[in-house]
C-alpha positions as CSV (number, residue, x, y, z in Angstrom):
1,X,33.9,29.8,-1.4
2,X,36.2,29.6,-4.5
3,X,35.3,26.5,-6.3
4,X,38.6,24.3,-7.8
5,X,40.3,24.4,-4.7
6,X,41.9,21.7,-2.5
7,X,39.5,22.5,0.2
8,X,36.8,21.6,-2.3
9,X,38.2,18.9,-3.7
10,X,38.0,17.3,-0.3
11,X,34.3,18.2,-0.2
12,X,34.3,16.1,-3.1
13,X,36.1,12.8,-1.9
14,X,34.2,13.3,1.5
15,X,31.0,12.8,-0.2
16,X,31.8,10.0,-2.2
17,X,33.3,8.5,0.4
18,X,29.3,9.2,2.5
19,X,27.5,8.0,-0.3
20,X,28.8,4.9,-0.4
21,X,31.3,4.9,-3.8
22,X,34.8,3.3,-3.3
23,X,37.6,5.5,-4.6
24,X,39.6,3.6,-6.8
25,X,42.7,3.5,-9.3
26,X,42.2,2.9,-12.8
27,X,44.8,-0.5,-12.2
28,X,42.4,-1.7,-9.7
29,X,39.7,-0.9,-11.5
30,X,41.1,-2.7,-14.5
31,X,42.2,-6.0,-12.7
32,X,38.8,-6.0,-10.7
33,X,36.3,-5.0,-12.8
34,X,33.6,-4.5,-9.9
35,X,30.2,-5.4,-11.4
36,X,26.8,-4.6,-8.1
37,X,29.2,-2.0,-6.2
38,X,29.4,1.8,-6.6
39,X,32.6,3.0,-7.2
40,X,34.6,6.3,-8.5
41,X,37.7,6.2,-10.3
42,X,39.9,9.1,-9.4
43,X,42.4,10.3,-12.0
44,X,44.4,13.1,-12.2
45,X,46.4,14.2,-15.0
46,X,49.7,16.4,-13.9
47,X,50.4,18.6,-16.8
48,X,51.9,21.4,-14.6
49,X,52.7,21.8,-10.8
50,X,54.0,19.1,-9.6
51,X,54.1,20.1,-5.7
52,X,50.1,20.6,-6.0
53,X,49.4,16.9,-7.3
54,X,51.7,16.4,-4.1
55,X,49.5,18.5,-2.3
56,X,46.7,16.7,-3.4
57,X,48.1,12.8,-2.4
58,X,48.5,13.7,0.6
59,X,45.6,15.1,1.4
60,X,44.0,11.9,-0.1
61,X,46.1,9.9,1.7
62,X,44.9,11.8,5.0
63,X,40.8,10.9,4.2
64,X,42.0,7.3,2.8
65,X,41.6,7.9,-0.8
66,X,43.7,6.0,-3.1
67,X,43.8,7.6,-7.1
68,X,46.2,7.8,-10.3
69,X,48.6,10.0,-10.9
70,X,49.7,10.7,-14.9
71,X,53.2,12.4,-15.3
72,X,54.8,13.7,-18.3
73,X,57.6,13.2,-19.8
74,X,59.9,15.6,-18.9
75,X,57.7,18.0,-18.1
76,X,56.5,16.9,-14.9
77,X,58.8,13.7,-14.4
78,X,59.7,14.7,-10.9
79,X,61.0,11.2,-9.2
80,X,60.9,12.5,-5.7
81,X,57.7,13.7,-6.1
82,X,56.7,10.7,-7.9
83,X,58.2,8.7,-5.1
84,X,56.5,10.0,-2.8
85,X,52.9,10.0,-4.6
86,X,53.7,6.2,-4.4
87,X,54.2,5.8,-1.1
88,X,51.3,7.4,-0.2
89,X,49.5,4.4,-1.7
90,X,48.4,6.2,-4.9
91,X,49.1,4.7,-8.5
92,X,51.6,6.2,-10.7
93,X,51.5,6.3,-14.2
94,X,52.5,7.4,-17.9
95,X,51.2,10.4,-19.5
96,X,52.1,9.8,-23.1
97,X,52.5,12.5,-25.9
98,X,54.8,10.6,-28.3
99,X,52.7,10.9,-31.0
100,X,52.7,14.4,-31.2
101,X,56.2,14.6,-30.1
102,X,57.2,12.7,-33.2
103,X,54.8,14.7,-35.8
104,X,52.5,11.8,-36.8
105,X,55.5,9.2,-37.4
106,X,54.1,5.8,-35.5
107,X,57.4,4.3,-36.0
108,X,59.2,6.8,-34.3
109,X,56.3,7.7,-31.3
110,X,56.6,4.2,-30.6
111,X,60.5,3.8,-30.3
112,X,59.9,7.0,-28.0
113,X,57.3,5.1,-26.1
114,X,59.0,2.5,-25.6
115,X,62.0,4.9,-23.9
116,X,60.5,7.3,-22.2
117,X,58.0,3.9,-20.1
118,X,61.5,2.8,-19.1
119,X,62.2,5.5,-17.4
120,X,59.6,5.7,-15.5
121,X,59.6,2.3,-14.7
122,X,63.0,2.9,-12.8
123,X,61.2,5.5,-10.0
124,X,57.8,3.3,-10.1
125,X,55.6,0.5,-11.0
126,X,53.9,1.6,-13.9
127,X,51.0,-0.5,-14.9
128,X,48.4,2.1,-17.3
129,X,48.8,4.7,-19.4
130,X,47.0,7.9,-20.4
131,X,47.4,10.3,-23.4
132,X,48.4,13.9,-23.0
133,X,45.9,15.7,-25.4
134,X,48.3,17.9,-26.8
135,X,45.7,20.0,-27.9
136,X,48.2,22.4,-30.5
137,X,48.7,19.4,-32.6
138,X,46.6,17.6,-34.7
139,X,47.4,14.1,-34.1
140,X,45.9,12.7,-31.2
141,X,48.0,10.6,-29.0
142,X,45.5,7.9,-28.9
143,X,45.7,6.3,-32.6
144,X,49.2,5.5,-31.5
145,X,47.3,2.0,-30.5
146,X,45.4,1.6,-33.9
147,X,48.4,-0.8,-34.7
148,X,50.2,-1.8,-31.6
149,X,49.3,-3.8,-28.6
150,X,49.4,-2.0,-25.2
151,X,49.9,-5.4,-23.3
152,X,53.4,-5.9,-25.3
153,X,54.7,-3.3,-23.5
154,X,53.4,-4.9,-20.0
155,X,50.5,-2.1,-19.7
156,X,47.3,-3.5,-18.7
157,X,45.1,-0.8,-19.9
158,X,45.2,3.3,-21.3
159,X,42.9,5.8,-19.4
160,X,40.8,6.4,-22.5
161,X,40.4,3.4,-24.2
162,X,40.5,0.9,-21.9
163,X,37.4,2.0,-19.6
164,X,33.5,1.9,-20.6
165,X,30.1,2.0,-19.2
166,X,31.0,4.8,-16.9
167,X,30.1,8.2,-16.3
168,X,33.1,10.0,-17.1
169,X,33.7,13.7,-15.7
170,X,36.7,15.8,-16.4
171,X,37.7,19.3,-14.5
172,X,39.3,20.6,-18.2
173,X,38.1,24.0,-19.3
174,X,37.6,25.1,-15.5
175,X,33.8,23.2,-15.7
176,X,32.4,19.4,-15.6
177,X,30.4,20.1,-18.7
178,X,33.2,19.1,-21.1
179,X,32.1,22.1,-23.5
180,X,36.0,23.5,-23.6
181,X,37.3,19.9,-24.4
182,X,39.1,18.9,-27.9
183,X,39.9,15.3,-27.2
184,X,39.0,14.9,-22.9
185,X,35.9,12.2,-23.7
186,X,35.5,9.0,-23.6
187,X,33.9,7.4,-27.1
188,X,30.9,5.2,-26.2
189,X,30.4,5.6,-22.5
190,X,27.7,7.4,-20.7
191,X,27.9,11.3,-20.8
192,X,26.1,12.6,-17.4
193,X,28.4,15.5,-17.5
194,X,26.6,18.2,-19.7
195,X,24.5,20.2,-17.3
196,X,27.3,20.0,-14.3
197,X,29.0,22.9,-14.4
198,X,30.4,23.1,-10.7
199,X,31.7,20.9,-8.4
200,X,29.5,21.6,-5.5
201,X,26.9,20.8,-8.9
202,X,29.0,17.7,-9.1
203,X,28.7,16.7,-5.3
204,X,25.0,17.1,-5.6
205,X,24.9,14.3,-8.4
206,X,27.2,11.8,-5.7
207,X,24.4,12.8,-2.9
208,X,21.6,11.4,-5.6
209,X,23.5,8.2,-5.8
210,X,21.6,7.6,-9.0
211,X,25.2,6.7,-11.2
212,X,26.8,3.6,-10.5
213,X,30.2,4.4,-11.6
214,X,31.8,7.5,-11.7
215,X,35.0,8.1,-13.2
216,X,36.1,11.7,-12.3
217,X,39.4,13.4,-13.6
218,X,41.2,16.2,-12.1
219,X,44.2,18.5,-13.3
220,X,46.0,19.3,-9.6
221,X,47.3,22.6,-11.3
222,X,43.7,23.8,-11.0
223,X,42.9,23.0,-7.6
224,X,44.6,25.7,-5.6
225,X,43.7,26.8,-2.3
226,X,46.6,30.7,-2.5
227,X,44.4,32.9,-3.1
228,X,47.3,34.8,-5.5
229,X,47.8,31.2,-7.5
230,X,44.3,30.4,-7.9
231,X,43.7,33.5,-9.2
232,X,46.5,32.9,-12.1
233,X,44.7,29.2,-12.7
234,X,41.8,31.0,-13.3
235,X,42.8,33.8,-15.8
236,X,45.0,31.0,-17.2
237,X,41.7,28.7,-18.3
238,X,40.1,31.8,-19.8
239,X,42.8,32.6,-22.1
240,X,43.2,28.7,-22.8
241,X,39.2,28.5,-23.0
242,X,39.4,30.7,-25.9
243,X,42.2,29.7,-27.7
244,X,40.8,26.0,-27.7
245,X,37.1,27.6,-29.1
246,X,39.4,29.0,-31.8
247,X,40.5,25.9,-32.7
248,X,37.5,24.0,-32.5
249,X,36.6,25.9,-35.6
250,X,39.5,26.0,-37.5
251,X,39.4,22.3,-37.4
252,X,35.6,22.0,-37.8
């Protein structure tokens, strides 16, 4: 079976589910802070394909997972979608790129910020953020909180920086190695990922029950169960995959 489909994916909730981690949102997460319990934050960044991070929810929603959903801004600002991500019990949230958007200028990222959260804030109750890695630019989203305070703007915490002492796995590059990532890592947390290639590699580390706390990302644009679509995700993260290797070494 093809991996980075939805009827994987579900393998992969299923099992977490078995071994005893509780799924959770990064705002829950956040306001909790679980100390002696085994849980997984789910994330999913929606760059692309809106109707599969639909897709996805509800089929979370059918298994009773809860998880975050990061849209951008326009790209993927769909507010029925988003709506109905929502209802479904899921977390919606802010997939900032302001930075980049505004060339470097803090000032102006900020003021952009600060516009594009209101908006979403009119379709749903955003509460985190999470930084679009924009990897074509050199200015990474993240330093956009060097000088400002998140909590001014009524966010409780950002996807990257506000999250340690976890195991952090990310589907970018096609793999859960993190080898094709430019900025997808967390700085100072554990990193369990390098040998897990696959997810069924990936499921096999949940069944060991060895890691405490997960914290898993997915990109619903990836995990397609047409055969014809899945096939253009594919060839997609190869040519992607070798344009970021590219520019790991220009900028090395």
């Amino acid at each position: 079976m093809h991996d980075f489909t939805l009827h994987k994916y579900e393998e992969l909730c299923r099992r977490l589910l078995k071994s005893g981690y509780r799924p959770m949102t990064l705002c829950s997460y956040l306001s909790e802070r679980p100390l002696d319990e085994r849980v997984c934050i789910l994330r999913h960044d929606v760059d692309r394909k809106m109707k599969n991070a639909l897709r996805m929810a509800e089929l979370e929603g059918r298994i009773g997972v809860r998880s975050t959903y990061y849209f951008r801004y326009p790209y993927t600002f769909n507010p029925d979608i988003i709506r109905n991500i929502a209802s479904l019990g899921h977390e919606i949230g802010y997939h900032y790129e302001t930075l980049a958007k505004a060339g470097g200028d803090h000032e102006k990222a900020i003021q952009l910020f600060e516009q594009e959260l209101k908006v979403f804030r009119k379709v749903a109750d955003v509460r985190t953020v999470c930084m679009h890695g924009s990897p074509l630019s050199k200015y990474d989203n993240r330093d956009l909180w060097k000088h400002e305070d998140l909590k001014r703007f009524g966010i409780i915490g950002e996807a990257y920086l506000s999250i340690k002492d976890v195991s952090y796995f990310s589907d970018t590059g096609r793999s859960w190695n993190g080898k094709n990532n430019i900025r997808d890592f967390l700085c100072g947390n554990d990193n369990d990922s390098t040998n897990i290639n696959t997810t069924d590699e990936l499921i096999g580390l949940t069944k060991q029950r060895g890691i405490e706390k997960f914290y898993i990302l997915t990109h619903p644009e990836r995990w397609d169960s047409d055969v014809f679509n899945w096939g253009l995700s594919y060839l997609k993260d190869c040519i992607f995959n070798i344009g970021k290797r590219t520019l790991k070494r220009i900028r090395q």
